[in-house]
KOLMI-275187 format. One record per atom (N, C-alpha, C, O, CB): x, y, z. Coordinates in steps of 0.05 Angstrom, whole numbers, padded with zeros to 5 digits, always signed. Each point is the difference from the previous one (the first is absolute). Glycine has a CB too. Layout:
BEGIN
XYZ ...
//
This chain:
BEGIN
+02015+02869+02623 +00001-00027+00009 -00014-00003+00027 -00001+00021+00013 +00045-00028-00039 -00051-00008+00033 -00023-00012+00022 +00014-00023+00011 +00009-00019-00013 -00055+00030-00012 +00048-00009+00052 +00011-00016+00022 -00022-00022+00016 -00022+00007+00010 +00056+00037-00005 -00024-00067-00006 -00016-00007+00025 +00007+00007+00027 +00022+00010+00007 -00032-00042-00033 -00015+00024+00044 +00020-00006+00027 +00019-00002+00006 +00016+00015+00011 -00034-00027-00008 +00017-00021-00017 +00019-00014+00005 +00032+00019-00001 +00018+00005+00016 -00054-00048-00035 +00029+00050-00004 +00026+00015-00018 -00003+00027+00026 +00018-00003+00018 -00025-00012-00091 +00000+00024+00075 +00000+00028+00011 +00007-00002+00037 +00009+00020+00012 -00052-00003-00057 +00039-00037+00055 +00008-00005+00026 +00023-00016+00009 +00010-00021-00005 -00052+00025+00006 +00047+00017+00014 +00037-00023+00008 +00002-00008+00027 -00018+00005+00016 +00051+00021-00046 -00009-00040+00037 -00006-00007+00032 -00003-00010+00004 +00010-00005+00022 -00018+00019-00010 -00006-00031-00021 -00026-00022+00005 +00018-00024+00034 +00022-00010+00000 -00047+00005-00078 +00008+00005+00098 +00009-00015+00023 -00014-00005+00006 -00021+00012-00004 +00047-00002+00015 -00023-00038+00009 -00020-00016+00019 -00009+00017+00021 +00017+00016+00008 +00005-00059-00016 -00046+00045+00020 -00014+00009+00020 +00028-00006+00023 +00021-00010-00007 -00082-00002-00012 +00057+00018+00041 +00013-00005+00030 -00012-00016+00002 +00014-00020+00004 -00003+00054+00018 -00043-00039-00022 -00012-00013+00018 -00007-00021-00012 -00018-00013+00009 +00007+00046+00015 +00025-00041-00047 -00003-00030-00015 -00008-00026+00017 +00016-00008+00016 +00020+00026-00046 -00055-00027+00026 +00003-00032+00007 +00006-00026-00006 -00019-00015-00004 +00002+00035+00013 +00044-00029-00011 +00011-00018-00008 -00010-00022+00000 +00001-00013-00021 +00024+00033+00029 -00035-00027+00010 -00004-00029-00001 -00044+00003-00012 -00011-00022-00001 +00066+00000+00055 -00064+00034-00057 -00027+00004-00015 +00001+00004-00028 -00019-00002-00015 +00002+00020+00053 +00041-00012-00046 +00008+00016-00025 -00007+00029-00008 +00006+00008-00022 -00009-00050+00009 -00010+00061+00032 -00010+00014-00002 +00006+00027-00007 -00014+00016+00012 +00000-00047+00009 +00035+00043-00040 +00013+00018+00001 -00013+00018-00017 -00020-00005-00013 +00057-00019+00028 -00022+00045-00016 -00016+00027-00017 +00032+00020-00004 +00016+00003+00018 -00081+00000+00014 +00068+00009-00064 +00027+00010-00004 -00017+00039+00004 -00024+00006+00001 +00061-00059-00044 -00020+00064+00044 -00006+00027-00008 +00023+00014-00013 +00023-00004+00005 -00055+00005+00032 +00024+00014-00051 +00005+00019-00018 -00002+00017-00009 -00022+00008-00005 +00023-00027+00004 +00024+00038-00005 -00009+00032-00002 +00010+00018-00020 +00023-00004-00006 -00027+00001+00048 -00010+00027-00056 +00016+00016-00022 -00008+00025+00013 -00008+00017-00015 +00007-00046-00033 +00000+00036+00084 +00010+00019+00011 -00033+00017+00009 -00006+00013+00020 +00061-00015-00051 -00073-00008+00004 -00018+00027+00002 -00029-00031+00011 -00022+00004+00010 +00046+00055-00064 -00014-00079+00048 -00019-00027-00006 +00012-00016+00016 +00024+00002+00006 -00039+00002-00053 -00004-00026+00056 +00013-00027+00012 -00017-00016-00016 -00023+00006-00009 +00038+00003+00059 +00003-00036-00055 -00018-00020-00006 +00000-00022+00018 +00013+00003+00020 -00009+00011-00062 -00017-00037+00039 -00002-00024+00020 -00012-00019-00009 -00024-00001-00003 +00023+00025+00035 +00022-00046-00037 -00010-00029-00011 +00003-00019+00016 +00011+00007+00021 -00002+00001-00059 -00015-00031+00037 -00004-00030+00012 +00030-00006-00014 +00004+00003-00024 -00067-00019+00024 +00081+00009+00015 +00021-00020-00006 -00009-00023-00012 +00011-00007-00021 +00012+00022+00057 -00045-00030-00026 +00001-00029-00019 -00005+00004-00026 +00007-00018-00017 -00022-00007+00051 +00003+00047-00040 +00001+00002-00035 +00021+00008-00014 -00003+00006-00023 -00035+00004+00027 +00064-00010+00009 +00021-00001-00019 +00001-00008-00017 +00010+00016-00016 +00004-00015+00036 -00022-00026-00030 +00008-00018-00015 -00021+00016-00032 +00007-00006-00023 +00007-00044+00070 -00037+00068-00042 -00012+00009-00021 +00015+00020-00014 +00011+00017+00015 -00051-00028+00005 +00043+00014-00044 +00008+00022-00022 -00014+00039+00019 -00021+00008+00011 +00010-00059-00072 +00029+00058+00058 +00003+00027+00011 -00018+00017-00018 -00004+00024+00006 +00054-00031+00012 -00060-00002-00038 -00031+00015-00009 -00022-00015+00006 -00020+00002-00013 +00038+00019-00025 -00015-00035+00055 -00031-00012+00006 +00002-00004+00037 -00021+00001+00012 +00013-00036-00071 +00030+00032+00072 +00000+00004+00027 -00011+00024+00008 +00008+00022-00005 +00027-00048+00005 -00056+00020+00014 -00022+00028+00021 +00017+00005+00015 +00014-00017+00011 -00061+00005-00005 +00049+00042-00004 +00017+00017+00018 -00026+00022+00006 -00017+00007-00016 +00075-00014-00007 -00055+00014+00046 -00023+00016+00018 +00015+00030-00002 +00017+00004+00017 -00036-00047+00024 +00013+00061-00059 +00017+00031+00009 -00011+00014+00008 -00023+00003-00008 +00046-00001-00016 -00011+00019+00050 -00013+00013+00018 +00016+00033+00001 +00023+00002-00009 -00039-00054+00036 +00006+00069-00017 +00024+00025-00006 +00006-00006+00028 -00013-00009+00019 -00003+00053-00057 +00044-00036+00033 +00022-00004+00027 -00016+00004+00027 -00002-00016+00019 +00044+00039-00046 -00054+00009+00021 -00003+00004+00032 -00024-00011+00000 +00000-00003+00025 +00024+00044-00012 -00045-00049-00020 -00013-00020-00003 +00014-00021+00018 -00002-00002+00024 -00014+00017-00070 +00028-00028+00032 +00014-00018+00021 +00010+00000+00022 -00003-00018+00017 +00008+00010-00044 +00014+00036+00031 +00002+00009+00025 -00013+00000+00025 +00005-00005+00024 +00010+00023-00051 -00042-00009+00008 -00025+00006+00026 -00003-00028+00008 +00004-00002+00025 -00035+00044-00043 +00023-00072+00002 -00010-00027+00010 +00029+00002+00018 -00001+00013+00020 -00035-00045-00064 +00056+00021+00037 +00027-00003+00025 -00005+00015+00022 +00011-00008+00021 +00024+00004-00051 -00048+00022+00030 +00003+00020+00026 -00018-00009+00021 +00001-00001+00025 +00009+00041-00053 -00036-00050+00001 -00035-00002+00011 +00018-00032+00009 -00005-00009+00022 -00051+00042-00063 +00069-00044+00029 +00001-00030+00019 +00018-00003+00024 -00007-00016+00017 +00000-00005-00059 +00024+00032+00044 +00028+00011+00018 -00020+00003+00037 +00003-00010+00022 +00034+00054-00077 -00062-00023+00041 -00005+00021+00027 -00020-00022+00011 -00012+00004+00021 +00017+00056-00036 
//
């Protein structure tokens, strides 16, 4: 059997750095070895057609670090 994303990532939370009043938010998501990262306003699309961006963790690690310093 074959997973999506969707299916395969859990967690899923708003950025910290959300902007409320622009609408501008982004969720992330993780199955430990992967992150993913969607646009909150596309909620409203079916979970096989919502774009999710997957990246390997430390992959991700490194941009947080690269934006932090």
């Amino acid at each position: 059997m074959t997973f999506t994303w969707h299916e395969r990532l859990s967690g899923w939370h708003k950025s910290s750095y959300t902007h409320f009043e622009e609408n501008a938010c982004v969720e992330v998501g993780t199955d430990g070895a992967f992150v993913g990262i969607r646009d909150t306003k596309q909620r409203e699309l079916a979970a096989e057609v919502r774009p999710v961006l997957v990246v390997p963790a430390s992959g991700f690690a490194a941009l947080l670090t690269h934006l932090s310093g």
